[in-house]
Structure formats: structure tokens, C-alpha cells
C-alpha positions, 0 to 999 in steps of 0.5 A, spaced: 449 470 500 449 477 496 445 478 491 450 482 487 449 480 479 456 481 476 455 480 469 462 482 467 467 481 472 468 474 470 466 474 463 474 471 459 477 476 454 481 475 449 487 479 449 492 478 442 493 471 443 492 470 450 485 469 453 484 472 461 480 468 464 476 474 467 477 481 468 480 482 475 488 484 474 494 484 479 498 490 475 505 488 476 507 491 483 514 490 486 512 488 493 519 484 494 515 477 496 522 473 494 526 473 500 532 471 496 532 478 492 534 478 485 531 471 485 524 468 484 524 463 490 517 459 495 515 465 498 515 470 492 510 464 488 506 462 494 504 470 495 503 471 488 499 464 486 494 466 492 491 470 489 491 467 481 488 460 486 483 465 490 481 467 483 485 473 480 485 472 472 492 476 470 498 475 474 502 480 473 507 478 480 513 484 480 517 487 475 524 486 471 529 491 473 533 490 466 540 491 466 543 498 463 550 500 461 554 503 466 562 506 463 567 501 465 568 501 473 562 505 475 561 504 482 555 500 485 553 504 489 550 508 484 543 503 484 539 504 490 540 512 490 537 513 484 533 508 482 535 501 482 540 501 475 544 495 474 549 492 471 547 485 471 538 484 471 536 477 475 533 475 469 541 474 465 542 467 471 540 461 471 536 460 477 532 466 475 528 462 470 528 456 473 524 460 479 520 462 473 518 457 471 516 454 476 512 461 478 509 461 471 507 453 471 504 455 478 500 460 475 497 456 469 495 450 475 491 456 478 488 457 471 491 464 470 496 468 465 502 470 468 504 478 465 512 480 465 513 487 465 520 490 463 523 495 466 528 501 467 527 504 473 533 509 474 535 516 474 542 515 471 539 515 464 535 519 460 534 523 453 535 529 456 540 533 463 533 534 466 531 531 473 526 525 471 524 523 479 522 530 483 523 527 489 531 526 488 535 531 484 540 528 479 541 531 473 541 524 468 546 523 464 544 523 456 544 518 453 547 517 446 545 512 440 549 506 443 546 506 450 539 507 447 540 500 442 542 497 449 536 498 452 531 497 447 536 490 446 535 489 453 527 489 452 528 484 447 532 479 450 529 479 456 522 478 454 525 472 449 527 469 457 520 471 459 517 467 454 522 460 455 519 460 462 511 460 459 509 467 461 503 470 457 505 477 457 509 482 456 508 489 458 514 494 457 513 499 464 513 507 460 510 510 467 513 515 472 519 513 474 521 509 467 526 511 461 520 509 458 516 515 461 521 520 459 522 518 453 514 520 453 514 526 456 516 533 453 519 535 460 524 530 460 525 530 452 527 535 449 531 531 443 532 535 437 534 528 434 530 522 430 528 521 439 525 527 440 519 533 438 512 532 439 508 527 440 508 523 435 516 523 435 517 522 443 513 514 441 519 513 437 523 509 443 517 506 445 515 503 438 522 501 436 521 497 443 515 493 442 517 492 434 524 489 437 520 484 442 515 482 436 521 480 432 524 476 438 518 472 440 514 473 435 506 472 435 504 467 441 506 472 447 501 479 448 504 484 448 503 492 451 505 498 455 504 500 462 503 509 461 501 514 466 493 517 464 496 525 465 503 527 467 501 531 473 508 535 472 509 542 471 511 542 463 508 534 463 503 532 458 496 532 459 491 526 458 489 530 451 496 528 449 497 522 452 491 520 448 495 522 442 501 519 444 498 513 445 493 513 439 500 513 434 504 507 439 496 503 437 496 504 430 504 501 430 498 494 430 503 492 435 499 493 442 494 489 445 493 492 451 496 498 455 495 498 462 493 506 465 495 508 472 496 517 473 499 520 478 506 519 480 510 516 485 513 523 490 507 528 491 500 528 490 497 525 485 501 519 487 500 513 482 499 509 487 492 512 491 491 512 499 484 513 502 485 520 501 483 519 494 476 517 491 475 509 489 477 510 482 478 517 482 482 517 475 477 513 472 476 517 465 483 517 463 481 509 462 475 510 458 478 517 455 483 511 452 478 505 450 475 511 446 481 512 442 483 506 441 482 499 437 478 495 440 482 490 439 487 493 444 484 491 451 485 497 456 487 496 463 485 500 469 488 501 475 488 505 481 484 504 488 479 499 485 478 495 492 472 493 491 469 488 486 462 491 485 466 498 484 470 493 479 463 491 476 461 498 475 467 501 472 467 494 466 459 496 465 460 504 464 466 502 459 471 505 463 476 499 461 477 491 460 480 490 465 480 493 471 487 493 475 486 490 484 493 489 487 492 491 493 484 488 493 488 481 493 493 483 498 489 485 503 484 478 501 488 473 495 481 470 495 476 476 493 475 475 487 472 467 489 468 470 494 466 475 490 463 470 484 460 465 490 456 472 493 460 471 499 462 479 500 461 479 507 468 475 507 472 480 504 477 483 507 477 490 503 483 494 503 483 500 507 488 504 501 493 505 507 499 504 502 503 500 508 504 494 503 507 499 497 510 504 501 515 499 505 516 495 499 519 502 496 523 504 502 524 497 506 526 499 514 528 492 515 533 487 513 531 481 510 524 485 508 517 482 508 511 484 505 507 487 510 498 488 510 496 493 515 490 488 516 492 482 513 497 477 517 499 472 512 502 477 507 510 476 507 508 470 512 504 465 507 510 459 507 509 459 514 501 459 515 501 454 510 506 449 514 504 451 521 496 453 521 491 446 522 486 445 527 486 444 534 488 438 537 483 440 542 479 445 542 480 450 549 475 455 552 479 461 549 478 469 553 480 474 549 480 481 552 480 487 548 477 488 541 482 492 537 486 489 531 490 484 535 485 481 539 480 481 533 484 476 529 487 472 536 480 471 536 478 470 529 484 465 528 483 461 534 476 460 532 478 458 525 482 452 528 476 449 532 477 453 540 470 456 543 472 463 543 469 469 547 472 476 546 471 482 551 471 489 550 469 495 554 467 499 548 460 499 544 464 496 538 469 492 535 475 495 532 479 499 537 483 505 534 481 504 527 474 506 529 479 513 531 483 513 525 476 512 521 473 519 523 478 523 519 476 526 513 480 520 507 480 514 513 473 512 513 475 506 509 479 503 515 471 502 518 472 496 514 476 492 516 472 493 522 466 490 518 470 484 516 472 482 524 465 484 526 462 479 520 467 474 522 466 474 529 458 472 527 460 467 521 466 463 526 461 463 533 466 467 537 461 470 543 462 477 543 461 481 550 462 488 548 461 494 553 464 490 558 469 492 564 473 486 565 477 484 571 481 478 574 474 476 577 471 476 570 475 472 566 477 467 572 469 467 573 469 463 564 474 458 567 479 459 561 484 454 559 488 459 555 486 467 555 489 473 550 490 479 552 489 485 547 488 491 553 492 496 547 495 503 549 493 509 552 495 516 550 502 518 553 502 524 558 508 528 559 508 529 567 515 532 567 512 538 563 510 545 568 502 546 567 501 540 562 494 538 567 491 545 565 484 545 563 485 546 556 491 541 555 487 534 552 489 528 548 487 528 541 485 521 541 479 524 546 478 529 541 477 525 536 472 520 539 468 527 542 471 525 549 474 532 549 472 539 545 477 545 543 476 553 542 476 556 536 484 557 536 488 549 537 495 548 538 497 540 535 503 539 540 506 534 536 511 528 538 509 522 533 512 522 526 507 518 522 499 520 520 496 520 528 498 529 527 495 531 521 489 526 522 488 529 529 488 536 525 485 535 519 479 533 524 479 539 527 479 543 521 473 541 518 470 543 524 473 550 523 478 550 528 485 554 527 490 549 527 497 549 529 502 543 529 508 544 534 512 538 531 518 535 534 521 533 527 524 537 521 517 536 517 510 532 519 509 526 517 517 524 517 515 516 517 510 517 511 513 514 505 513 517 499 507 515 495 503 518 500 507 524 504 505 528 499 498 527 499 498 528 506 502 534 506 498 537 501 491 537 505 495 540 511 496 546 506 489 545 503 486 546 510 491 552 513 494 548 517 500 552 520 505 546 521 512 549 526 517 544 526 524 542 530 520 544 536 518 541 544 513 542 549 517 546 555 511 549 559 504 550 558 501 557 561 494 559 561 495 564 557 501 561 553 506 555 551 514 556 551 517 551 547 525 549 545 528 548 539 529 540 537 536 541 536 538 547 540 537 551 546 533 557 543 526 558 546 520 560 543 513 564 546 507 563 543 500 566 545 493 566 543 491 559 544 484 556 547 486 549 547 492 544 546 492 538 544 497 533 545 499 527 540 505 524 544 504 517 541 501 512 546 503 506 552 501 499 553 496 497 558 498 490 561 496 491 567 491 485 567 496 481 564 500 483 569 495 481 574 494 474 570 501 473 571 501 473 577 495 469 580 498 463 575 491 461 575 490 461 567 494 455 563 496 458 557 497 466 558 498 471 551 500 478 551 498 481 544 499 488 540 499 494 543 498 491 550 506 489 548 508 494 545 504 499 541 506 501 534 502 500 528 496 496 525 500 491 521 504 489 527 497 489 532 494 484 527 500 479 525 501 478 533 494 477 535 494 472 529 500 469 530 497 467 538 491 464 535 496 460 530 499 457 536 494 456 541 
């Protein structure tokens, strides 16, 4: 058990007339838990409420899009591509507040409060003809006097829904991409009428909001805005004027909280922090704001806060009342509990890979499920509760492999009563995340390594490392059902002249110190995700010249957008030469000759030491194969990248799901 002392994690707090049970918040984040858009169905409550049951006192689920006033026979398909403007919002049917309700009811059972957040999230509309989201370029149309009277209705009359169907709270969302933020910003204000001028006019649409929702429903809701800590953006503000901002919207008496995150969702800073940030980075902006402000008026910080003792630090120095963790309770909905109980070694911390936020955003599959890169049951908890249970019989399980799959086969299997033993030929758990974990920026992904190997310890899986397993071997442990997670190995282009030069290495072998490099590397690039600016930046740090020879328009393609720009911007912060639209013809001693992605135009470059290839990987599933074929084992599993190699995520729910059906 831990001997930490959180003295004031989960003390209660009394935010206008609502009292948060502790101080641990899931901020509003759209992560698109409904299976039915647009609604509130079983699977968007059965995610949220995890975390209020696992002991998160602020619920604050995911935002209303509200909706905004299109010209007649404005077309559809205006929504997507510029920010999710609507004709219609969910929360103007029936059925959405009946889903709500129920939401509401669920968290309050849990003994949480349930916060709405109000949004306009769109482009279209603006105070001024200025780009509002950097990463799309339409110039908004500029709103007049009846447009602006019909988006401060629409606050109103949502939050009035919000409160019939027992929400706590109402945040109206004045950040980044919102209508709020650019009423907030010079950039994207530059009103000469009674909505625009300085600091203390550019309020004036936010203020109008708030008092337009008091009126509406009175004193028994709290009441508070989400802002941006400091622009980030060429002409924005700066965390000095947002303090002075903020300061005149809380002498209006109409705040009792606001809820601060920095940064912004198209480069770096991205509001929405990877590993490559500092846990809490921003975290003056918070105590900049609790300064300012009334003490009265609860201030709300949010921004990689992963860990409970860092959460507890950043309440104790008075950087904030409330600390913002939303992807703390993805990637564990019961931290908080395990965290009261002293039981910290159960967590599982989140790696701050993005993966659950950046999807969301960009979803690349219909219907869209949450995904945890780390965590199986998030997008699947109506499922896991339906079908997990214990072992009608408890079975000799061999796993082999002690990467993500196999750890949580293991891991679930031993969960539901199995006797479990789990090979692996490496001196430790964890597989690839112990590459990913060398980079500069990644060294979180150890984490989860640290959970699997605490797990392993606490259920009595008996783990067998630096062992070469054979048919012989596993055969030898008379198994009643065996996992085989052997993962993936670097892919080899054969058919490339000279690719077996001396010179030539993997850079998974470079990174685990199997293979060294000259002074000057060329990256041979054919992946589109974080595999190459990893194995680049590692070798910069240790002060090699990088250049990546990638087959794409630009690196890191498959990189969403609330993380790309951090990732592009430590390549040209590490002199990384990027080339793109390129492919690997042939390798000389003395040179490498590539061919255009898209033509047939080759091109000659010289003065390499060393290439180092990044062509993704393939599966190893010989010993499964072998299995198969000698028919000897009852019940035999193929998981993860012994299956296919792709991401983290998709490794962890195969591995979990096994040891759900075994």
C-alpha cells in the first residue's frame, strides 16, 4: 500500500451551489462514447460513469454542439469540413434529454455532479473575415446583430434542457476553436462596433452569454467558462491579457468556476498535450488565474495531469482547485479509487499518447469507437460487462510473448481464475514499448510497462523471461490452452540492390543498441505514423546528421492533428532534413538512388555513413503455425502483431479479448 498522504485531493468543494465531492474533474472531451451520434445511449453513460463509480468527482462527459443559424437552403455538407456547424443540435429532441437524464441519475448514483458544456465549434461564423482554426482555411462569414442574439439564445435555451435533466453545471466552451474564443481574441476580432476593442469590450459577447443563462435558470446550476491560458497564435493574446479578460468576465458575479487549458488544436502547443510535453506544463496559467480571481470563483486546470500525486502537488502549491484528468480516467476509470485506497501500483497511467483524442477528432472507421492505446475495455464497457465473469474451469494457460497482447491475454485470463505462465525471450516485459520508451518525449510508454509487470506480480502469473520457447517447451507445461503473442519483426526490402550492405540496419536495432550508425544517417522511410521521427530524433540526440528519405507528402501523415505539430516541430528543432515523395531504388557504398513516390524522376544522394531502414514490420507466427499443425494444445490463440502488426491499441484489446474467451 502507498504511503502517499493526499490531504487535498479529496477534500469536497463548494463551487456556487454546487458541491464537488473532490477535486479530481473529467473536463468535457468529445470522445464520441455514444454509439448512436447525436444521442446519449447505454455505451456513452457506461464510459462516463466508469470513472464518477471509480471515484472522479466532476463529470463533465462530452460537449453540446448547439445549433447555428445557416441562410435558408444552406447545404449539409457545410458540417464536417469546417467545424461541426449545425442546423439542428441533439439537445432540441426528446430522446436527447431522455438519454440525459438517465446519464445525469447514473452520475449522481455514483455520487458525482454532471457539468454541460455548451458549444459552437465551427468556422462559418465569426466576428470578423479571419481564418479562426489554422489548420483549415475558410475565411468565416461575419456575423451580424441577429446572428450574435441567436447564438447567445441557443446557450440559453440549452443550458434550460441541461438543467431539466439534472445536470450540476454549465460551462459555456470560450477556447480554441469556439465562437467563444473568437470573440476573445484580437486576432480574430477586430469589431469596431459595441463586440469589438480591447480586452474589456471583446467580453462583451461572453458576458451577455453567461447573464442570458443565469436568467434562464436561475441560481441552483454553477455556472463557468472553459478559456484558453494564452493564445499561441501570431497577433493572439498572451496569458497577461487573458488574465485581464478574465478578471472583468469575474467581476460580472456571474462565474463560479472557469476552466483553463493552453494551447490550440493545429500545431504546438496542442491544448490537448502528448508525451512530449511536461506533466502540467502550463500549470502558471492556473495559478496566474486563482491570483486574479475572487476566491469564490474555483479555478480548473487541465492539461496532461496523469497522475494523482502530480494532481496533489498542483492543489497544494495553489496552481488550481480543481485539477482537470481526462485521459488519466480513460486509461484507468477507477484511478481516483485506487488512489484513495493507496493502491497506486494498480494504476494504469496514461502514456499521454493522444490516440483516444486524436481519433475522436478524425475518426477512420464507421461506426467510431473509443479507443485506449493501452486500455481494452474503453469503446467496449457494454460488452466487458455482459461478458467478463470467471472461469467456469480454471485451465493451464501458456502465453508466449510479453509484449501489449500478450501481457493483457495473460493478465485477463489470470483475472477469471486461469493458472497462467507467460514466456518471453526478452529480460523484461513490455515488447516494443520498451523501444517507443528510449525516445526522447516517450518515456512515459514505461509505464504501462510497470502496470503489466505489477499485474502480473499481484494476479500469480508466472513469468518466465529470457526464455527461448519452442514446440518442445510449451508442450512440455501440458497446456490446456496457449497464446501466441511472438509480435512482429522489422520488414526487409529484398528486392532493393545492395539492401544487405553493411551499412544498411534496422532502426528498431538501432534504438535497442543492437546496431550503431556514422556521423551522417540516412532514415529510409516508408511508415506513416511516429516509428520515423522516433528513430530520428533518438539519433540526433546523439549527435548524428539525420536525414529522412519518406515516401509520403510529409512525415507522420497518420499523425492526427493535435499532435503532428508537436512532432513536426521537434524534427526542425533537431535539424532533421525531411525529403519527401521518395523511394528507396538501390543502395551503393558510396550512395543511395531513390525514385519519385509519384513519377519516374531518380534522384542521387551521397555522403552517407549508415542507412537506416523504417519499413514498418511483419508478423512472427511460426510457433503458432507449428501449434496448428501438431494439434496437440486444445484451445490455440494467434494475438496482436503475431496477427497482424498495427498499433498499441489494436495489440492490447486482441490480447484482452483472448483472455475474455478462454
Amino acid at each position: 500500500m502507498s504511503q502517499v498522504k493526499f490531504e487535498h485531493l479529496f477534500k469536497p468543494l463548494q463551487v456556487g451551489p454546487m458541491r464537488v465531492p473532490n477535486r479530481i474533474c473529467e473536463t468535457t472531451n468529445t470522445i464520441n462514447s455514444s454509439m448512436t451520434p447525436g444521442l446519449i445511449d447505454e455505451h456513452f453513460i457506461a464510459h462516463h460513469a466508469a470513472k464518477a463509480w471509480g471515484g472522479t468527482g466532476w463529470i463533465g462527459s462530452e460537449t453540446w454542439l448547439l445549433n447555428s443559424p445557416f441562410p435558408p437552403e444552406t447545404p449539409d455538407e457545410i458540417g464536417l469540413a469546417v467545424g461541426f456547424a449545425v442546423h439542428q443540435s441533439p439537445y432540441q429532441f426528446p430522446i436527447f434529454a431522455e438519454g440525459m437524464t438517465k446519464f445525469c441519475d447514473e452520475i449522481h448514483r455514483a455520487g458525482s455532479v454532471a457539468i454541460v458544456q455548451l458549444t459552437h465549434l465551427s468556422a462559418v461564423w465569426a466576428p470578423s473575415p479571419v481564418v479562426v482554426v489554422g489548420a483549415q482555411d475558410y475565411t468565416p462569414h461575419v456575423l451580424g446583430d441577429e446572428e450574435i442574439e441567436f447564438f447567445i439564445k441557443t446557450y440559453a435555451d440549452a443550458a434550460e434542457v441541461a438543467k431539466n435533466c439534472g445536470a450540476d453545471g454549465i460551462e459555456i466552451h470560450c477556447a480554441h476553436e469556439t465562437l467563444g474564443y473568437s470573440f476573445l481574441s484580437p486576432t480574430t476580432n477586430q469589431r469596431t462596433d459595441r463586440w469589438g476593442g480591447g480586452p474589456q469590450e471583446r467580453i462583451r459577447f461572453i458576458v451577455e452569454s453567461l447573464q442570458r443563462v443565469r436568467q434562464r435558470v436561475g441560481a441552483s446550476m454553477a455556472m463557468g467558462i472553459r478559456m484558453s491560458g494564452k493564445e499561441f497564435r501570431k497577433g493572439g493574446y498572451d496569458n497577461l491579457e487573458m488574465r485581464e479578460m478574465l478578471y472583468y468576465i469575474g467581476e460580472s458575479g456571474l462565474l463560479d468556476f472557469v476552466s483553463i487549458d493552453v494551447g490550440h488544436c493545429w500545431g504546438a502547443p496542442s491544448y490537448v498535450p502528448s508525451s512530449y510535453y511536461g506533466h502540467g506544463e502550463f500549470r502558471e496559467c492556473g495559478k496566474a488565474a486563482r491570483a486574479d480571481l475572487d476566491r469564490k470563483i474555483a479555478v480548473l486546470f487541465t492539461g496532461r495531469v496523469n497522475d494523482p500525486v502530480i494532481a496533489e502537488d498542483l492543489l497544494k502549491e495553489g496552481y488550481c482547485d480543481l485539477v482537470g484528468m481526462v485521459r488519466a480516467g480513460i486509461s484507468d476509470p477507477e484511478f481516483a479509487n485506487k488512489a484513495r485506497d493507496g493502491r497506486l501500483s494498480e494504476i494504469r497511467r496514461c502514456i499521454s499518447c493522444t490516440r483516444c483524442i486524436d481519433e475522436a477528432s478524425e475518426p477512420k472507421t464507421f461506426p467510431y469507437k473509443p479507443t485506449c492505446s493501452i486500455n481494452p475495455m474503453i469503446g467496449h464497457e457494454v460488452r466487458w460487462k455482459q461478458q467478463y465473469r470467471p472461469a467456469d474451469k480454471a485451465k493451464r494457460v501458456v502465453v508466449v510473448g510479453g509484449g501489449l497482447a500478450g501481457c493483457e491475454a495473460a493478465r485477463v485470463a489470470a483475472m477469471r481464475g486461469h493458472q497462467v505462465t507467460l514466456l518471453e525471450q526478452g529480460k523484461r516485459l513490455g515488447g516494443q514499448l520498451l523501444i517507443a520508451a528510449a525516445v526522447p518525449g516517450r518515456d512515459d510508454f514505461e509505464d504501462q510497462v510497470y502496470f503489466e509487470e505489477n499485474e502480473m506480480t499481484r494476479l500469480g502469473v508466472d513469468v518466465q523471461l529470457a526464455t527461448n520457447t519452442d514446440l518442445a517447451a510449451i508442450k512440455a507445461l501440458s497446456p490446456e490452452a496457449v497464446v501466441i503473442a511472438t509480435g512482429s519483426i522489422p520488414r526487409m526490402p529484398r528486392e532493393i540492390p545492395g539492401i544487405d550492405l553493411p551499412h544498411v540496419v534496422q532502426g528498431w536495432d538501432v534504438m535497442q543498441g543492437k546496431a550503431a550508425t556514422g556521423n551522417r544517417v540516412a532514415v529510409i522511410s516508408e511508415e506513416d505514423y511516429y516509428e520515423t521521427p522516433c528513430v530520428a530524433e533518438f539519433l540526433t540526440e546523439r549527435g548524428k546528421h539525420v536525414e529522412v528519405f519518406h515516401k509520403s507528402v510529409h512525415l507522420g501523415s497518420e499523425i492526427a492533428r493535435y499532435s503532428v505539430g508537436m512532432v513536426l516541430s521537434r524534427m526542425e528543432s533537431c535539424g532533421v532534413i525531411v525529403h519527401p515523395n521518395l523511394l528507396l531504388k538501390e543502395v551503393r557504398l558510396d550512395s543511395i538512388e531513390l525514385v519519385s513516390s509519384f513519377g519516374v524522376r531518380t534522384y542521387r544522394k551521397e555522403g552517407f555513413d549508415s542507412i537506416v531502414l523504417v519499413y514498418g514490420s511483419v508478423p512472427q507466427h511460426d510457433l503458432y503455425d507449428q501449434l496448428k499443425a501438431d494439434g496437440s494444445v486444445p484451445q490455440l490463440y494467434l494475438a496482436g502483431s503475431a496477427w497482424l502488426p498495427r498499433f498499441m491499441a489494436e495489440a492490447a484489446q486482441h490480447g484482452a479479448s483472448v483472455g475474455l474467451v478462454i
